[in-house]
N, C-alpha and C positions, 0 to 999 in steps of 0.2 A: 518472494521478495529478494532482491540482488543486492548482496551490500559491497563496497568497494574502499579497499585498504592500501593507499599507494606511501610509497618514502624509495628512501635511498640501500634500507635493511645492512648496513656496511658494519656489523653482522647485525638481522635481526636477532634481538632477546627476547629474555622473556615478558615483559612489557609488553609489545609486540604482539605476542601470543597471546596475554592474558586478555587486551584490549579486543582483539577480534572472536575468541570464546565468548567474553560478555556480550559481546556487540551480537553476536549469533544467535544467544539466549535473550537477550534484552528486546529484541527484533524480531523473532524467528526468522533468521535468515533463510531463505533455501539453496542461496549462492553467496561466496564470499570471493572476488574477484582481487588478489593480492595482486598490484601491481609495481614490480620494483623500475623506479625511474632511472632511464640507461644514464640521464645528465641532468641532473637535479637542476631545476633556474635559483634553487635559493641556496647550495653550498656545494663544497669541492668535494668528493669524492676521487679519492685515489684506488681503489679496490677495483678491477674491470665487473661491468655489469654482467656478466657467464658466472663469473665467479659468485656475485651475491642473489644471483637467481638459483644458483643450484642451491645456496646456504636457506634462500625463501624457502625452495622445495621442499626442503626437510623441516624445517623450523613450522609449517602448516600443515605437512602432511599427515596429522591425527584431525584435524579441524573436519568437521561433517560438510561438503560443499564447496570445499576452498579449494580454487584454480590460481595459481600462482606461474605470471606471463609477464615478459619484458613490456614495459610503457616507454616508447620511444617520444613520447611527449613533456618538455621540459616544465609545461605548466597541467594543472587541473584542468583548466578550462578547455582546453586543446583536448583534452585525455576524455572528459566526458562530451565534445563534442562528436568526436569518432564513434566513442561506445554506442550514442544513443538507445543508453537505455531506456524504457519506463519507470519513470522515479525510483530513482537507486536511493540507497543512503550511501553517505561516503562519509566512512568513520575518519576522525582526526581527534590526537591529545586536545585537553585544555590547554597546552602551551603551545602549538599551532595556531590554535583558534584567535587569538590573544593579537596575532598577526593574520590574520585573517583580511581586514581591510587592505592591506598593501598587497594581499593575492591579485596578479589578469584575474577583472572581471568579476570580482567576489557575486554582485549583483547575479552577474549572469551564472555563476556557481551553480547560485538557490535558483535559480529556473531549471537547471538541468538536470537536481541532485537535493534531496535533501541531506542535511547535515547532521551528524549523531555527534558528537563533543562528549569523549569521558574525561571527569573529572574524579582526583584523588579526593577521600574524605579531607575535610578542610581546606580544600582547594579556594582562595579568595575570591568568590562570584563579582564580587563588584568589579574587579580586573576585567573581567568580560560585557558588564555592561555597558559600557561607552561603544563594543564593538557590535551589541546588538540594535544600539543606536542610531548606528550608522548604515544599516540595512534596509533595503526597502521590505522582504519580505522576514522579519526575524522568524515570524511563526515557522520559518521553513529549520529553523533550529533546535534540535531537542540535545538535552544534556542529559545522559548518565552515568552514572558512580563505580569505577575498579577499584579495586585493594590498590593501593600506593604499593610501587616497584619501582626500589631506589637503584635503578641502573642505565645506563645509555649505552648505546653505540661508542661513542669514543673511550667512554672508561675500558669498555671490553678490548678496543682496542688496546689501549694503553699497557692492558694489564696482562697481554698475548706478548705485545713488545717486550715485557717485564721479566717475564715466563714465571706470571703467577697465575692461578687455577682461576678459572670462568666456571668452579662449579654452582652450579643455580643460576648464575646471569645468564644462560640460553641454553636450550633443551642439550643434552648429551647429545643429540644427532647433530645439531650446530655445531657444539665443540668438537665431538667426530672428524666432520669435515673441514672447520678449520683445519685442524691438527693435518688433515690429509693432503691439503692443498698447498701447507705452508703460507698462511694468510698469515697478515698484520707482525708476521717475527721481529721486521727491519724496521718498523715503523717510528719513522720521526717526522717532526711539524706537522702534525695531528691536523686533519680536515676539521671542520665545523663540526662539533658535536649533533646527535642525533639519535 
């Protein structure tokens, strides 16, 4: 079974990580297809996409299975038309999901993909009901449960900008290579969180 894990990773953390080990156990994955999006359709990234794919690299490279490739497709839909896989799962946060309907094609998503949706304990379920709602195949959506990982994308960045420590917000090989590349040092007017 193929699971597929796409974003903008502008650094992946560890969120990120934890999200696709559960999902790999949750599933028996035997493939986990990390796809970093070179031009996100839903926020700005500033980081060039070479740069947050060699950060994928390392940040998956203990994951049993996981092939981490540039996705030159700005949307899902585009991304798993190409793949055609045989029913893949394509992991996505509860706070994704939540927008979900405003995705190209949400419909045509769940034809191509089912949907695995982790949610933090106590994560508000009713927030997502209205979007299962709105779905023609909901059954094509299962929700499972990660340990709550209070970090994103922008805070890492911010806090590289800051020159305060990302220890625990992303694996030591992330931080590694930031350090090495001189990522996020200059950074001001912060992209869209992620």
């Amino acid at each position: 079974m193929t699971g597929l894990l796409g974003g903008a990773f502008d650094p992946p953390h560890v969120g990120h990580v934890t999200l696709a080990r559960r999902a790999i156990e949750r599933f028996g994955l035997q493939r986990l297809l990390v796809r970093v999006v070179v031009s996100p359709g839903h926020k700005h990234v500033a980081t060039p996409a070479e740069d947050r794919l060699a950060l994928a690299r390392v940040a998956f490279a203990a994951l049993p299975g996981a092939e981490v490739a540039l996705d030159p497709h700005d949307r899902t839909v585009d991304s798993l038309e190409e793949l055609a896989l045989d029913d893949p799962i394509f992991l996505v946060g509860a706070d994704e999901f939540a927008s979900f309907l405003d995705w190209k094609q949400p419909d045509r998503v769940l034809e191509l993909a089912r949907l695995a949706v982790a949610t933090r304990p106590g994560y508000p379920r009713a927030q997502l009901e209205p979007v299962l709602a709105g779905l023609r195949r909901p059954d094509r959506v299962t929700f499972f449960e990660i340990p709550p990982q209070p970090v994103s994308s922008s805070s890492v960045r911010s806090m590289v900008a800051a020159g305060t420590s990302i220890e625990g917000l992303v694996t030591p090989e992330v931080a590694a290579e930031i350090a090495r590349r001189g990522l996020y040092r200059g950074a001001r007017g912060e992209p869209a969180s992620g």
